[in-house]
PANU-848318 format. One line per 2 residues: their letters; for each residue x, y, z of C-alpha. Coordinates in Angstrom, 2 decimals, m for minus. Each point is the difference from the previous one (the first is absolute). Layout:
N
A = X Y Z | ...
This chain:
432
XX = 0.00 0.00 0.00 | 1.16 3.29 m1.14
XX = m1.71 4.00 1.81 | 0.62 3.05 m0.03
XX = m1.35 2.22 2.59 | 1.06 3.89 1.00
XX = 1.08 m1.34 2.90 | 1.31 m3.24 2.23
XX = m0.54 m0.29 3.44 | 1.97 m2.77 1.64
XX = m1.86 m0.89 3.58 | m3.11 0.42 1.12
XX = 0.48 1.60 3.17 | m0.65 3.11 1.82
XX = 2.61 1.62 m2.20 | m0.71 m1.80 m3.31
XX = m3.94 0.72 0.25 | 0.49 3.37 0.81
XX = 2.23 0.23 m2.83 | m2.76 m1.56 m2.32
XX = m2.97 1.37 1.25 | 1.59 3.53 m0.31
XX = 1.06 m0.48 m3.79 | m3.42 m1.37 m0.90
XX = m2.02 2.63 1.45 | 2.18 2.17 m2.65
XX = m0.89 m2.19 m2.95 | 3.17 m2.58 m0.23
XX = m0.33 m2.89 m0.84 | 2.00 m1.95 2.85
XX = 0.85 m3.35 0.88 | m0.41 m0.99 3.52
XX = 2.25 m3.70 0.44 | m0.40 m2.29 3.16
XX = 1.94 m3.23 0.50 | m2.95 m1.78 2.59
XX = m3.12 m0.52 m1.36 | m1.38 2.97 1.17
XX = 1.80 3.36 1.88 | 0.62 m0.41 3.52
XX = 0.06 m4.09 m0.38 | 4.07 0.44 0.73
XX = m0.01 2.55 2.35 | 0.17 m1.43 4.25
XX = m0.25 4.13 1.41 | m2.57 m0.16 2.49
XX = 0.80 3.68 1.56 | m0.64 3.54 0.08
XX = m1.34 2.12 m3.31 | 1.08 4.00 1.09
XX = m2.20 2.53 m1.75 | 0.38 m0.38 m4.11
XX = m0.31 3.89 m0.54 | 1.17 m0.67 m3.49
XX = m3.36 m2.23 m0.96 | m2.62 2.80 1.77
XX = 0.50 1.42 m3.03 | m2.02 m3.05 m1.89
XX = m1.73 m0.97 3.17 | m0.87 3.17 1.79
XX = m1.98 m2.68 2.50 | 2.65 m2.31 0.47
XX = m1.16 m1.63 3.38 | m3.07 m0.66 m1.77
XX = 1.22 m2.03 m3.15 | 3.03 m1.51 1.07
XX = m0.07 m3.84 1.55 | 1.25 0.68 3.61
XX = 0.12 m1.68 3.23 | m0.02 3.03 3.01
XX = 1.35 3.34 0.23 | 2.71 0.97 1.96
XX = m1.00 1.94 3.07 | 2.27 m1.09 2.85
XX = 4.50 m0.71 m0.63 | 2.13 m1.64 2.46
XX = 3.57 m0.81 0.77 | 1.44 m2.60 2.03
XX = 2.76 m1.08 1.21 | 0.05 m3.72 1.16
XX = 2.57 m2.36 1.78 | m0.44 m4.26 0.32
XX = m2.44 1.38 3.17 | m1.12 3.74 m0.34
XX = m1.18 2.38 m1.53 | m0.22 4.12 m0.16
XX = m2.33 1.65 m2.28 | m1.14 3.74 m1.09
XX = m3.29 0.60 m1.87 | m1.02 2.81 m1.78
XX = m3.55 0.59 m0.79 | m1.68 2.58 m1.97
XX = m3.84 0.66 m0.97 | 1.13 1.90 m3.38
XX = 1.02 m3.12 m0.98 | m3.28 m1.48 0.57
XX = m1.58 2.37 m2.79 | 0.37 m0.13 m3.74
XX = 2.23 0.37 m2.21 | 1.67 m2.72 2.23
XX = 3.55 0.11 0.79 | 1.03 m3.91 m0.19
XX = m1.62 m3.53 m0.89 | 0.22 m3.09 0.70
XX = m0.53 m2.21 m3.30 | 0.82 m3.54 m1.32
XX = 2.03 0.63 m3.43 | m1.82 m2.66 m2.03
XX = m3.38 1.55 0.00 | 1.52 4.00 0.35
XX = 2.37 m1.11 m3.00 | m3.13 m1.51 m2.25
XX = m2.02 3.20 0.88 | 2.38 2.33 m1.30
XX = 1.00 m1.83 m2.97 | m3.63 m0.51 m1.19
XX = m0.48 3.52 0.21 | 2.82 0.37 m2.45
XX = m2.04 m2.51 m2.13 | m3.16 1.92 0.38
XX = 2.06 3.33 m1.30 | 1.15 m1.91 m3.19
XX = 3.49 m2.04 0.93 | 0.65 m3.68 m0.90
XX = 0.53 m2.61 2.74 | 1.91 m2.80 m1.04
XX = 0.24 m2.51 2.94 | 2.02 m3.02 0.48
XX = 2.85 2.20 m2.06 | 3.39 m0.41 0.99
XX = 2.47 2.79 m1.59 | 2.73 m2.34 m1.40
XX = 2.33 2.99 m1.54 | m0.02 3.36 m1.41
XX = 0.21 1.38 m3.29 | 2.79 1.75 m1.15
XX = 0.96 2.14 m3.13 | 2.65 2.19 m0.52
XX = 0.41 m0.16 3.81 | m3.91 1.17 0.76
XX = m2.44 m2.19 1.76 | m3.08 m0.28 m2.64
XX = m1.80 m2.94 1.87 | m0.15 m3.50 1.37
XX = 0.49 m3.52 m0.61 | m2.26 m2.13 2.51
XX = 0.67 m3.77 0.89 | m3.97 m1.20 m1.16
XX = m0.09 m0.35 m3.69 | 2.97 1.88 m0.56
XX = m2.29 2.75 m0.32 | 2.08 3.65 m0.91
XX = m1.63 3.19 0.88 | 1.05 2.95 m1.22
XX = m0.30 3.67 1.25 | 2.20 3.45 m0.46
XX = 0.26 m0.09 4.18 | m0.39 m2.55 2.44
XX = m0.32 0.46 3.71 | 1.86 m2.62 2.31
XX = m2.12 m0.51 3.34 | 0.64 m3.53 0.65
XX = 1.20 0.12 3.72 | 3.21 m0.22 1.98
XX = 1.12 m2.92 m2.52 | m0.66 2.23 m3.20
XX = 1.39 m2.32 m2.66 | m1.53 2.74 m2.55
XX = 2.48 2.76 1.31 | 3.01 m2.66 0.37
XX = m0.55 m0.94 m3.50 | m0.28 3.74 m0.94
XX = 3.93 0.76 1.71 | m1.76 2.36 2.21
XX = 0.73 m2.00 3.61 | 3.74 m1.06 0.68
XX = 1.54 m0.92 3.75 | m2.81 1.72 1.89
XX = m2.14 m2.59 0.46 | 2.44 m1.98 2.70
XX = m1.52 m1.85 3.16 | 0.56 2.84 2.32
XX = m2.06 1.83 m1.79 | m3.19 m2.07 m0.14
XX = m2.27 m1.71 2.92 | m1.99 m3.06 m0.19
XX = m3.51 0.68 1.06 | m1.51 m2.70 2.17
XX = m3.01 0.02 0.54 | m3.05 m2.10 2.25
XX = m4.17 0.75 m0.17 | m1.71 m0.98 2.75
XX = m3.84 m0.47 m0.21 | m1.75 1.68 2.77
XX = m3.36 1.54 0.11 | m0.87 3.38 m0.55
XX = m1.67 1.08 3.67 | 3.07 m2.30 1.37
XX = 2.87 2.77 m1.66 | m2.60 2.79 0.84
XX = 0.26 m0.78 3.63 | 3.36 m0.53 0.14
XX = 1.47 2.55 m1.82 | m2.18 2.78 1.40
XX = m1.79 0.53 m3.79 | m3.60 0.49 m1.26
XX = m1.10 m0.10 m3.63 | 2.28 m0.58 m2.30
XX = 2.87 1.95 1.97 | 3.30 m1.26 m0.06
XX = 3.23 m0.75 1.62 | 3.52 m0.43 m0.68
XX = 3.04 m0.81 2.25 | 3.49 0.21 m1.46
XX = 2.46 m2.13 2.31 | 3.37 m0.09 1.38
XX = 1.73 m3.18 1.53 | m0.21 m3.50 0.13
XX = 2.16 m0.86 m3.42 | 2.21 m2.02 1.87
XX = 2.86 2.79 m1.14 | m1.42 0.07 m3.87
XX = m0.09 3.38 m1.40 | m3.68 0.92 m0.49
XX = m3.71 0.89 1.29 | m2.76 m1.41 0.77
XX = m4.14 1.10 m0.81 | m3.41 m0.88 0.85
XX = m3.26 1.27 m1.73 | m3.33 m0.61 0.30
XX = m1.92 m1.00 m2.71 | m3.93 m0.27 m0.10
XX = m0.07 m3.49 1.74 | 3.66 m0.88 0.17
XX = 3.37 1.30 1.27 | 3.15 0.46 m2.72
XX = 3.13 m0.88 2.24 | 3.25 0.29 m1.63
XX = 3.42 0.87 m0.12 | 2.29 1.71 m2.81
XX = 3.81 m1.60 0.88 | 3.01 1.09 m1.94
XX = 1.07 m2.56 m2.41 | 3.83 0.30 0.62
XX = m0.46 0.30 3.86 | m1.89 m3.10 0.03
XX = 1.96 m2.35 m2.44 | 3.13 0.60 2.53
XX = m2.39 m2.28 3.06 | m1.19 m3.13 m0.10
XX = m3.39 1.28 0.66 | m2.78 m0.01 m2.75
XX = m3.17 2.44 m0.92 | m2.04 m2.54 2.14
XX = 2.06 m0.84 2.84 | m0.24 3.66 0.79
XX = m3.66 1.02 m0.60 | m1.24 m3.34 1.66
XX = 2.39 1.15 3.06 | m1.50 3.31 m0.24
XX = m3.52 m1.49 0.69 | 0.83 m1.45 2.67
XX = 1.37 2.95 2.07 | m2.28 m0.01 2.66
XX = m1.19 4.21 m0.67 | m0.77 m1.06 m3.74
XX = m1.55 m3.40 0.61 | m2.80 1.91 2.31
XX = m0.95 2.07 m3.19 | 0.00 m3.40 m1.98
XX = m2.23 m1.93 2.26 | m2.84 m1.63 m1.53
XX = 0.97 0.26 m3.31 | 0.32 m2.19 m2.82
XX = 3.36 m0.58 m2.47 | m0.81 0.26 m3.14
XX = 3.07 0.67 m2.34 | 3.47 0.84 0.23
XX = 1.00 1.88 m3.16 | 3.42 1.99 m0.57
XX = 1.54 2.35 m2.73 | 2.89 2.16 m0.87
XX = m0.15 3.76 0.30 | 2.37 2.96 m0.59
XX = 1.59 1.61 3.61 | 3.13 1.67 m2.03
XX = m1.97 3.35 m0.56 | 1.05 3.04 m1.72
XX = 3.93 m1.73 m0.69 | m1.54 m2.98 m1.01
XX = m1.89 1.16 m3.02 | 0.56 m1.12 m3.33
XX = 0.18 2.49 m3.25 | m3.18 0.97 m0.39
XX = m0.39 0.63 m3.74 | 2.03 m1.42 m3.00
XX = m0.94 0.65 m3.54 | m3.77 m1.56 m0.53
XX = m0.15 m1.05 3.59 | m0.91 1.47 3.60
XX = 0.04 m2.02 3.98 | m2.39 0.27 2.00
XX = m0.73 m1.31 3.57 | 1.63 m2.28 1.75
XX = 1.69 m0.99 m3.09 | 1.59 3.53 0.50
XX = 0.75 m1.01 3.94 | m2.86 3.11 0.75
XX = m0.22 m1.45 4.17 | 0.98 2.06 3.01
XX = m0.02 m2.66 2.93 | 0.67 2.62 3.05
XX = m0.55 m2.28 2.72 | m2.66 2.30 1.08
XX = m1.62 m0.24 m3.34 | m0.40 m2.00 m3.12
XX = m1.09 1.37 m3.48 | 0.06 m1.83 m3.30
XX = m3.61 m0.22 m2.01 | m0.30 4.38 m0.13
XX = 3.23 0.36 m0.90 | m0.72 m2.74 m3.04
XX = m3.17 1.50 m0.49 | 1.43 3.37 m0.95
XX = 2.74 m0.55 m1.80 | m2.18 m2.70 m2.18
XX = m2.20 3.16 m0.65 | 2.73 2.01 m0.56
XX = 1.51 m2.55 m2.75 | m3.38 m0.03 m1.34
XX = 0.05 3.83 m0.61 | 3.63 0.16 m1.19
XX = m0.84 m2.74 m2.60 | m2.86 2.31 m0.74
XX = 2.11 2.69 m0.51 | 2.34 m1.97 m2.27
XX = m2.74 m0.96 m2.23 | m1.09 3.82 m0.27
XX = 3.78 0.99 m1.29 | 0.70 m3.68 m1.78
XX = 3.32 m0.02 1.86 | 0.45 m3.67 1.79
XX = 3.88 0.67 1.19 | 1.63 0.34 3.15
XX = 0.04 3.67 m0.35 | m3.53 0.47 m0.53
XX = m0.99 m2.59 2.59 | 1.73 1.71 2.88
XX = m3.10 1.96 0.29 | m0.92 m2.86 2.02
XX = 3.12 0.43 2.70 | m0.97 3.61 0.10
XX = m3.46 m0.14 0.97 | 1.20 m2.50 2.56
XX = 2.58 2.14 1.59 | m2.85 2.54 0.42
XX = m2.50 m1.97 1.73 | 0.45 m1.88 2.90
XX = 1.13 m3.39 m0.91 | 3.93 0.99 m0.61
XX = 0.15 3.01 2.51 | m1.17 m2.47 2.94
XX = 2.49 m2.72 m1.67 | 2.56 2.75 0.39
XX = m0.97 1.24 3.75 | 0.44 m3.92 0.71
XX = 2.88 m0.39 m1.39 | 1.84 m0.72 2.71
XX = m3.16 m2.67 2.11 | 1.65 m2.96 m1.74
XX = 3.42 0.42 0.96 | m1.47 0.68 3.30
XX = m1.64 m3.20 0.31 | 3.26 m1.80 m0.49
XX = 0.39 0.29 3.15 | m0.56 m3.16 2.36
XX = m0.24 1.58 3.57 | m3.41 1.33 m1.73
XX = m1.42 m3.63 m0.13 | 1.15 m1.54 3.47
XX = 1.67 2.50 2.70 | m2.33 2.99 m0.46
XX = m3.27 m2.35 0.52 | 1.57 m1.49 3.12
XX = 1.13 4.01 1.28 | m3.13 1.03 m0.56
XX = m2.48 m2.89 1.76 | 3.01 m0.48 2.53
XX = m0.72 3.76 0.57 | m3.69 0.04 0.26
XX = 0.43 m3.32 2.11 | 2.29 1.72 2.33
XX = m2.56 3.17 0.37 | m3.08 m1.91 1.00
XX = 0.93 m2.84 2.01 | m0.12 0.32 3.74
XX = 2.16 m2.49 1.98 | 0.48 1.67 3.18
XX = 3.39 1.33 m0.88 | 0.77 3.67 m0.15
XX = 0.32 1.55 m3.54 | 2.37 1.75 m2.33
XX = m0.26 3.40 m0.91 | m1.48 m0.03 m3.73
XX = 3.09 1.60 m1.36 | 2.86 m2.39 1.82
XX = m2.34 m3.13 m1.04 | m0.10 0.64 m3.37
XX = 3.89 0.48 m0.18 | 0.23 m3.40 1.71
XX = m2.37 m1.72 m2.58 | 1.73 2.16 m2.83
XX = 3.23 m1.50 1.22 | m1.36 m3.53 0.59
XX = m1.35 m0.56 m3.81 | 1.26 2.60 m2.44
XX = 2.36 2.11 1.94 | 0.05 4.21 m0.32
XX = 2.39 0.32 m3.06 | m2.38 m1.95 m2.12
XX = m3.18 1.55 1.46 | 1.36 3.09 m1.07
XX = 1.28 m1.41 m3.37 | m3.31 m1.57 m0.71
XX = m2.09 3.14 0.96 | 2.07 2.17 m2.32
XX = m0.17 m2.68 m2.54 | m3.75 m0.04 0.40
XX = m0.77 3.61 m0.31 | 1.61 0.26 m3.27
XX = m1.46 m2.71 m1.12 | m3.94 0.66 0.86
């Protein structure tokens, strides 16, 4: 099979749709390409969606279209030990009102959503179609080969939003040494069934509010973080480990979630509940000196196949950041079309509008977060300062106290000692 289209999208994600549905509301014709048998069948994210300002432009009434589990009223961070655990929670009642500030979602029926709204707009989804190569001439991108049928599509600019692994961009020349271990996390991840009213009760939530708790601790000395959202009826529990940290134990993705679960703080949130998957993927945690090139000549990255993640520790945002730049791609193409220029040059309209929205100016601010997370006292001696802290504060054994300020040297000295504290504080600030 031979096509020609305006465009190729490659992945239909977050970024890909956008990128589709945004070209076909201008009158391309676009092809939309999904390797599972329909968008969202690959994807294991079971997390938080943060506000997709760059769709309200084609859904003014987002919150009432899009396939959603709860919105986010109520965030958390904790810091847990084998035995304890210290939490803050902030709660706001802005959140609580529309346009919503955060979702919970399951990707499969978000992803299917978005892309069949592309469909509806005029794009062509072609599932179960694995990108095999791209097309060169003279050095341009002009389309791809795909693995069924030996099928060759062809189209003046193709967009490259096939995730972390992006074999479109690698076979394009655009991503070389970046992509290393250190720089990506396997995402582990656990739903437990539990009813509605059960999560409602304990979670403090009515309606379809929301919670999410981002957690520190109990990696057994693995560099990364933990989460847990609440779905409709069922909990998301999860943790995003660095690839490189982790292949240096002899500890796998499962050893350490199924320890997790059984720390006695997280098992109490558990109880009751029902297993029923374990899922895992790979996601970017390089950030802003992990990206790729973003354009060559014919072709643009978007998403995570451009690494757009900023883990924070306090914070984790992926699907906006895809969202926008796939829109953005999507307009740049347009713009190409308009001048009949398909080159590099012409296409670094799309880098442009990025560096003036918020997707590379936050990549830039957190530059510095993943450097920052390289470093282990994070993951096992600040948990145990800070519970050994709070432990220390509230329990009453009929001996006389410390000060506050000469027991918190002591338990500074006992577990990280000053010259780090300060180190890591610094270290910290710059980075957030």
């Amino acid at each position: 099979m031979k096509r020609t289209f305006d465009a190729i999208v490659v992945g239909a994600g977050p970024a890909g749709s956008s990128a589709a549905l945004t070209m076909a509301k201008a009158g391309l014709d676009v092809a939309l390409l999904e390797r599972g048998n329909f968008p969202g069948e690959k994807n294991m994210f079971g997390g938080v969606l943060h506000r997709l300002t760059a769709l309200e432009e084609f859904f003014p009434d987002f919150w009432e279209q899009a396939p959603w589990e709860r919105h986010i009223v109520k965030k958390n961070l904790s810091f847990i030990t084998p035995g304890s655990n210290f939490s803050v929670s902030f709660d706001n009642d802005l959140a609580d009102k529309p346009p919503y500030n955060g979702y919970t979602i399951f990707r499969p029926k978000f992803d299917n959503w978005l892309a069949q709204e592309a469909v509806k707009a005029g794009a062509t989804l072609m599932t179960r179609s694995t990108v095999d190569d791209v097309i060169l001439e003279a050095g341009k991108v002009v389309g791809v080969t795909l693995l069924r049928d030996g099928a060759e599509l062809r189209a003046p600019v193709v967009i490259a939003a096939d995730g972390v692994l992006s074999f479109t961009a690698k076979k394009a020349g655009l991503r070389q040494g970046k992509f290393s271990p250190d720089n990506q996390g396997v995402c582990i991840k656990a739903l437990i069934d539990m009813p509605k009213e059960v999560i409602d009760d304990r979670f403090g939530l009515v309606r379809q509010q929301g919670a999410s708790t981002e957690i520190v601790g109990n990696t057994a000395g693995v560099r990364g973080g933990t989460f847990l959202y609440t779905n409709y009826d069922s909990l998301s529990l999860g943790m995003v480990l660095e690839l490189g940290s982790l292949t240096k134990t002899d500890k796998t993705p499962y050893d350490l979630l199924n320890n997790l679960m059984d720390q006695p703080q997280v098992a109490k949130l558990l109880r009751g509940g029902r297993l029923l998957e374990y899922s895992a993927h790979l996601v970017p945690k390089g950030g802003y000196d992990m990206m790729p090139e973003l354009v060559g000549d014919g072709i643009m990255v978007a998403g995570d196949a451009a690494a757009f993640c900023i883990i924070t520790g306090l914070n984790l945002e992926g699907i906006n950041l895809a969202a926008q730049s796939g829109v953005t791609a999507g307009k740049a193409a347009i713009e190409a079309h308009r001048r009949r220029d398909f080159s590099k040059a012409s296409l670094t309209t799309y880098q442009k509008m990025l560096e003036e929205s918020f997707v590379l100016k936050d990549l830039k601010l957190h530059k510095r977060s993943p450097q920052m997370l390289h470093n282990d006292r994070i993951y096992s001696q600040y948990p145990e300062l800070v519970c050994s802290v709070m432990d220390e504060i509230y329990r009453i054994d009929g001996k006389p106290k410390d000060n506050m300020t000469k027991m918190l040297l002591r338990k500074v000295k006992e577990t990280v000692g000053l010259k780090n504290l300060l180190a890591d504080v610094y270290s910290g600030w710059r980075a957030l």
